[in-house]
C-alpha positions in Angstrom: 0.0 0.0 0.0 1.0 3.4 -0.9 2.0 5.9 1.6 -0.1 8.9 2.5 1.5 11.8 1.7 1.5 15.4 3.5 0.4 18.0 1.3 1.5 21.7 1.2 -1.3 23.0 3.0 -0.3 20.8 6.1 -3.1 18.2 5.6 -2.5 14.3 4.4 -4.3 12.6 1.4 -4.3 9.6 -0.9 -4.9 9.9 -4.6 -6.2 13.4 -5.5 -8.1 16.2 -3.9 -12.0 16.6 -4.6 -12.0 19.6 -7.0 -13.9 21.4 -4.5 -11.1 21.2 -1.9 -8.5 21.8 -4.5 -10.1 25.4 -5.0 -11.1 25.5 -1.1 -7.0 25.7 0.1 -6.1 28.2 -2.0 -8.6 30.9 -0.6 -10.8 30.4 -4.0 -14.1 29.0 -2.7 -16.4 31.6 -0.9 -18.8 29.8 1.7 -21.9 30.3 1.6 -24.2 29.5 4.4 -27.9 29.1 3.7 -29.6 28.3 7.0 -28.7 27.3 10.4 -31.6 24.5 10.9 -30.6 21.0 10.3 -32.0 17.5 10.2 -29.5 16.2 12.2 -28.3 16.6 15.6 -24.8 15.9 15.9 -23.4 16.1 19.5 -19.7 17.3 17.8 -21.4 20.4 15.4 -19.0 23.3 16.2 -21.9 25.7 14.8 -21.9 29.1 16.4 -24.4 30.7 17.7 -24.7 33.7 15.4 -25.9 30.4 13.0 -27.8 28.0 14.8 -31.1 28.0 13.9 -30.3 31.5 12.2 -32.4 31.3 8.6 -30.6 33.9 7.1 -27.6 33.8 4.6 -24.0 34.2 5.7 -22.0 34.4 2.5 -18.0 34.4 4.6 -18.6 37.1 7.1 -21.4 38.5 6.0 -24.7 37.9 6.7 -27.6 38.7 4.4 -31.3 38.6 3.2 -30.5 39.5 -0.1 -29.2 37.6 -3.0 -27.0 40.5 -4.6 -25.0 40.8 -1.3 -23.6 37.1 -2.2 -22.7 38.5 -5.7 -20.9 40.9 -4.3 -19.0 39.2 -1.7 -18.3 36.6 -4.2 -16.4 39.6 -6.4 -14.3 41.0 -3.9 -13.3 37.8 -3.0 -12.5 36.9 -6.6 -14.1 33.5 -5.7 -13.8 30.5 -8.5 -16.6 28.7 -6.8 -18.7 28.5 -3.5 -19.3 25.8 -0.7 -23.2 25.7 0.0 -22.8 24.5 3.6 -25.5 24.8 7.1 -27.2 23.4 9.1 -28.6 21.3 6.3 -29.1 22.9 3.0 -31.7 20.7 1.7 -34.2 21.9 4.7 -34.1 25.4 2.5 -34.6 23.3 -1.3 -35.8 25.6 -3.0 -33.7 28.8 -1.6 -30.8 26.5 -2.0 -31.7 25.8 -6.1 -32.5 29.5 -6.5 -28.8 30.5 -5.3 -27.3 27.7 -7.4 -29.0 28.9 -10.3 -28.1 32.5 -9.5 -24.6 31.5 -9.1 -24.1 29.7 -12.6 -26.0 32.7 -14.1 -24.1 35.0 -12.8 -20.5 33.7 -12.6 -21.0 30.7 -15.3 -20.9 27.2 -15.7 -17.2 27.2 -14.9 -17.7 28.8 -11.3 -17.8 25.6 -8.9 -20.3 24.8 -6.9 -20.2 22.2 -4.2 -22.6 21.5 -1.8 -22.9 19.4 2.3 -25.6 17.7 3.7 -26.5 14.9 6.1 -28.6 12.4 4.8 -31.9 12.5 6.3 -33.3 14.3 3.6 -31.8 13.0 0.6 -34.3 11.8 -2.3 -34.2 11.6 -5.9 -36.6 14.6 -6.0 -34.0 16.6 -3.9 -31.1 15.3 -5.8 -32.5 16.2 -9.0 -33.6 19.6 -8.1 -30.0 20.2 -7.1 -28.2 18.5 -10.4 -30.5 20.3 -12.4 -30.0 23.4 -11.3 -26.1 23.4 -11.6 -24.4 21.6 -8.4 -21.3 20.1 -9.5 -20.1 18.1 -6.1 -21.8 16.6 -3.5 -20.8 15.9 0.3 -22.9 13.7 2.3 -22.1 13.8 6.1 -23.5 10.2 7.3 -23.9 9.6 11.1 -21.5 6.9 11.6 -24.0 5.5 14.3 -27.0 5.5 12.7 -26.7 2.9 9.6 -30.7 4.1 8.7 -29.8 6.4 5.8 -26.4 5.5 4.6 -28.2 3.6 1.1 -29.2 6.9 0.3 -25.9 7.7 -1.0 -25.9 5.8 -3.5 -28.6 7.9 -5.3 -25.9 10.2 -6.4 -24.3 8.1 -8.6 -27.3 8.5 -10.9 -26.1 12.1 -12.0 -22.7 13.0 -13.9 -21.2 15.2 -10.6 -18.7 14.5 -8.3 -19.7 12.8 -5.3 -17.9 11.5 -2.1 -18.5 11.9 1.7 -16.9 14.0 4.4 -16.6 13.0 8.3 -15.3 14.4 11.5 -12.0 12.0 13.2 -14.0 11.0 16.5 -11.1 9.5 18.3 -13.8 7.8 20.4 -15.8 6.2 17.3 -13.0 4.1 15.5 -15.0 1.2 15.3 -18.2 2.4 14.3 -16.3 4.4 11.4 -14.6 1.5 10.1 -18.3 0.2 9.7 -19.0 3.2 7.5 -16.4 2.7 5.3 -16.9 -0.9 4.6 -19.9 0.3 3.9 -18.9 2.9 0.9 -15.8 0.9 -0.5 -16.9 0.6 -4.2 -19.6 3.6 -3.8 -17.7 6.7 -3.6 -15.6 8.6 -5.3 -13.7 10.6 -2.2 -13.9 10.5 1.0 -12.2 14.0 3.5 -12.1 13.9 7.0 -11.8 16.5 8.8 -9.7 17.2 12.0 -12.0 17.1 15.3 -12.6 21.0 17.2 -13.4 22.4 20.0 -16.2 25.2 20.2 -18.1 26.7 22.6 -21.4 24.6 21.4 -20.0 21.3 21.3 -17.7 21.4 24.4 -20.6 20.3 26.8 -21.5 17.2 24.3 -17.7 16.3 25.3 -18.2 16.1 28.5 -16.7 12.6 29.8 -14.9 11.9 26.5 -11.8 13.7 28.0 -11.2 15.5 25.2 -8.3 17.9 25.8 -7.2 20.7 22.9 -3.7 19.3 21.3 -1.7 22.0 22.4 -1.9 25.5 23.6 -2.9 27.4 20.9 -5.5 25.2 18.8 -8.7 23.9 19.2 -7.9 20.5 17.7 -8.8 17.6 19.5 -5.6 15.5 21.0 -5.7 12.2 19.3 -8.2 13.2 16.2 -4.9 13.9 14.1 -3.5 10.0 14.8 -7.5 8.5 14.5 -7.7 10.2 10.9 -4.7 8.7 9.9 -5.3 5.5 10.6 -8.8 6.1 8.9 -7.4 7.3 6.2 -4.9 4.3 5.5 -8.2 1.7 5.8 -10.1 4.0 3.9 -7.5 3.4 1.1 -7.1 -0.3 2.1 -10.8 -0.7 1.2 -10.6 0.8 -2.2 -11.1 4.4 -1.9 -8.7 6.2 -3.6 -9.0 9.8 -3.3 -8.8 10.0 1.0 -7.8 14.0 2.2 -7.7 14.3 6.1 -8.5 18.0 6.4 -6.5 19.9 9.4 -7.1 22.5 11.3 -4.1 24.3 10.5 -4.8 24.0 6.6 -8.9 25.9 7.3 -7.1 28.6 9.4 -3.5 29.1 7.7 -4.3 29.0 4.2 -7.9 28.4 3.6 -9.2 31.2 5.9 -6.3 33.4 5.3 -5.8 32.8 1.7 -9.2 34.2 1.0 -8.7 37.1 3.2 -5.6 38.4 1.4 -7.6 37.8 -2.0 -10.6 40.2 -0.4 -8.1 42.6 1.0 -6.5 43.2 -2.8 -9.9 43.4 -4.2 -11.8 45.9 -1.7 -9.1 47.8 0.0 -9.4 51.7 -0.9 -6.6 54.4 -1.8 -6.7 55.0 1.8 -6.3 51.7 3.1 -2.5 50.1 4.3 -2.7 46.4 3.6 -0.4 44.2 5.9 1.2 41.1 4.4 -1.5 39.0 6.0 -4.2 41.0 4.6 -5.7 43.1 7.5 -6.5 46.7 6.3 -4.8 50.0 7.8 -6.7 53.2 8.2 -7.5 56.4 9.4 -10.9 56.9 11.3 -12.7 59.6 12.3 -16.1 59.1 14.3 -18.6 61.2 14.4 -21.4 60.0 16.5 -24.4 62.1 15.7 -23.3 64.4 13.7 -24.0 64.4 10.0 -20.6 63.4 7.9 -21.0 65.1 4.7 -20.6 68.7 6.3 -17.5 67.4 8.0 -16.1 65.4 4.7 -16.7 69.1 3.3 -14.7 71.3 5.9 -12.0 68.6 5.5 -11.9 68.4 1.6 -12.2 72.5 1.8 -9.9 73.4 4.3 -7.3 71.0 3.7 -7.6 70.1 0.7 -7.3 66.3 1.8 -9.0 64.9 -1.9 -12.7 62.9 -1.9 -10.9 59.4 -2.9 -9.0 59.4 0.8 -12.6 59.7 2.4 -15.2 57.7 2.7 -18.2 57.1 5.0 -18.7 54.2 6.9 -22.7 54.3 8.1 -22.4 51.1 10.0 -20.0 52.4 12.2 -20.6 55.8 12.7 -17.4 57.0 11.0 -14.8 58.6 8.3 -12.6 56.8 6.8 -9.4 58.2 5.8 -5.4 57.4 5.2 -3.7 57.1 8.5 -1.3 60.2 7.7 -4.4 62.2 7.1 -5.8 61.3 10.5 -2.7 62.0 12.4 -2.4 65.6 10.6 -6.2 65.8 11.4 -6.5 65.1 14.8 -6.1 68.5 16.5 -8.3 70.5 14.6 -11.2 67.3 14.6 -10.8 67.1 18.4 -11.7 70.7 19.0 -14.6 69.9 16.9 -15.1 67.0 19.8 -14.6 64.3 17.0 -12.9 61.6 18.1 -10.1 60.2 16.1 -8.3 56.6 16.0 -5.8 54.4 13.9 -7.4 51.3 13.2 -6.1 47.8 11.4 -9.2 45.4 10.7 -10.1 42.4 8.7 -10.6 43.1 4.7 -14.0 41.7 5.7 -17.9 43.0 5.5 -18.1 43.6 9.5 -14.5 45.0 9.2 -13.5 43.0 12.3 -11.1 44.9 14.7 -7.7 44.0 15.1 -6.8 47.0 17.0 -8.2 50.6 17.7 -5.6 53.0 18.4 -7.1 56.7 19.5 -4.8 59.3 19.0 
């Protein structure tokens, strides 16, 4: 048997990636969330609460009722192809269609399009809905203790996309996954499994497992890294060729940050520093309750500071300006009781702060 082989992006697979993952670890795939209901209730779902039971879309960091948002997340991200994840998407069918058909509209046939669900409410009239409408890959997430609703996977292979199956490393469920993939040898084309975490929702569900974090600074499980291994090598024993353990350190090091450097390039302004790992440096200046467009006016005429170094920021009740121009601004804005600050933040929608430095 061949040896698995560590990839570049710090995770381990046999054969090939899934084309979904091989756009996913190069910051390519935007993911878009379209409920926070599922059909499943798994004791290990790391969901946060800001998505739990939460029916609205989250395209990345950005949550939404409107469709054109997820175009336009999807563009400063310079995204070749989405990951329709929840919950369970197939709870929301017909949202979930509509967005795959707006996708392949929008960004064509090319853009990739891969989708997760458990398996409780897989059909043929589900499936076909979802094939028709554009989905190139599909993900089913079995419950490896619950052997009801694993024959349902093999509806997929009635439709020309890529199919395969993607499970957490339970250090505590060797056995019973084993059983799973005895199960699929012969009736899928990949399998990933992904490195076990720690959340804040799922920690309680842990309680007696003695599951401890792998070292100080990750949320990893101890012993979910060596379980997937081993998986992975009877995985490929049993005839599945294409087996990618996913890490933790390849979702936050170069899936996660990958994409953030490709939004930071595409949204950053003429005002904007951006930092090697993406974050965005600026100027703000916040004016409470004040109206901004007088102020944006005193500046531009007094100063001469030009209108592409400005910009209002309604969410956050502020100005946003080069850092230099906030420094030489500070006096005269203060006596104006404007507060003033340098502030680096993510390249993202909420503009998540790294640090706010009032000067």
């Amino acid at each position: 048997m061949s040896a698995i082989k560590k990839t570049k992006y710090e995770s381990f697979r046999y054969g090939t990636f899934a084309k979904g993952c091989r756009l996913c670890v190069t910051g390519e795939k935007s993911v878009l969330f379209v409920t926070g209901k599922c059909s499943q209730n798994c004791y290990y779902c790391s969901l946060s609460d800001n998505k739990k039971n939460n029916e609205n879309i989250i395209i990345n960091e950005w949550e939404t009722k409107n469709f054109n948002d997820v175009l336009t997340e999807i563009k400063l991200c310079g995204s070749k192809g989405a990951g329709i994840t929840g919950g369970d998407p197939l709870l929301v069918i017909d949202k979930t269609v509509s967005l795959i058909r707006l996708l392949k509209k929008n960004f064509g046939k090319k853009f990739h399009l891969h989708l997760y669900t458990p398996l409780k409410l897989v059909n043929e009239e589900r499936l076909s809905k979802l094939y028709s409408a554009g989905l190139d890959e599909i993900r089913f997430h079995p419950d490896v203790d619950d052997t009801r609703f694993w024959e349902r996977i093999n509806l997929a292979g009635k439709y020309n996309w890529d199919f395969g199956v993607e499970i957490p490393s339970l250090p505590h469920r060797m056995v019973e996954t084993k059983k799973l993939i005895d199960y699929l040898s012969g009736k899928i084309q990949f399998m990933n499994i992904n490195e076990l975490e720690l959340s804040d929702n799922n920690s309680q569900s842990f309680d007696g497992l003695d599951f401890k974090p792998k070292d100080q600074t990750s949320y990893a499980i101890k012993g979910s890294l060596k379980t997937a291994k081993s998986l992975a090598d009877y995985a490929f024993s049993k005839g599945i060729k294409n087996v990618h353990f996913c890490t933790a350190t390849l979702k936050d090091k170069y899936q996660l940050r990958q994409r953030i450097l490709r939004r930071a390039k595409n949204s950053k302004k003429d005002y904007d520093f951006m930092t090697k790992e993406g974050m965005l440096i600026r100027g703000a200046i916040y004016y409470g309750n004040n109206e901004p467009k007088p102020i944006i006016s005193w500046i531009k005429k007094e100063y001469g500071v030009p209108q592409s170094l400005l910009s209002i920021d309604s969410a956050r009740n502020r100005i946003l300006t080069r850092e230099d121009v906030a420094e030489k601004l500070k006096l005269p804005l203060k006596k104006k009781k404007l507060k003033v600050a340098i502030v680096e933040e993510y390249p993202t929608h909420d503009c998540f702060p790294i640090e706010v430095n009032y000067i």
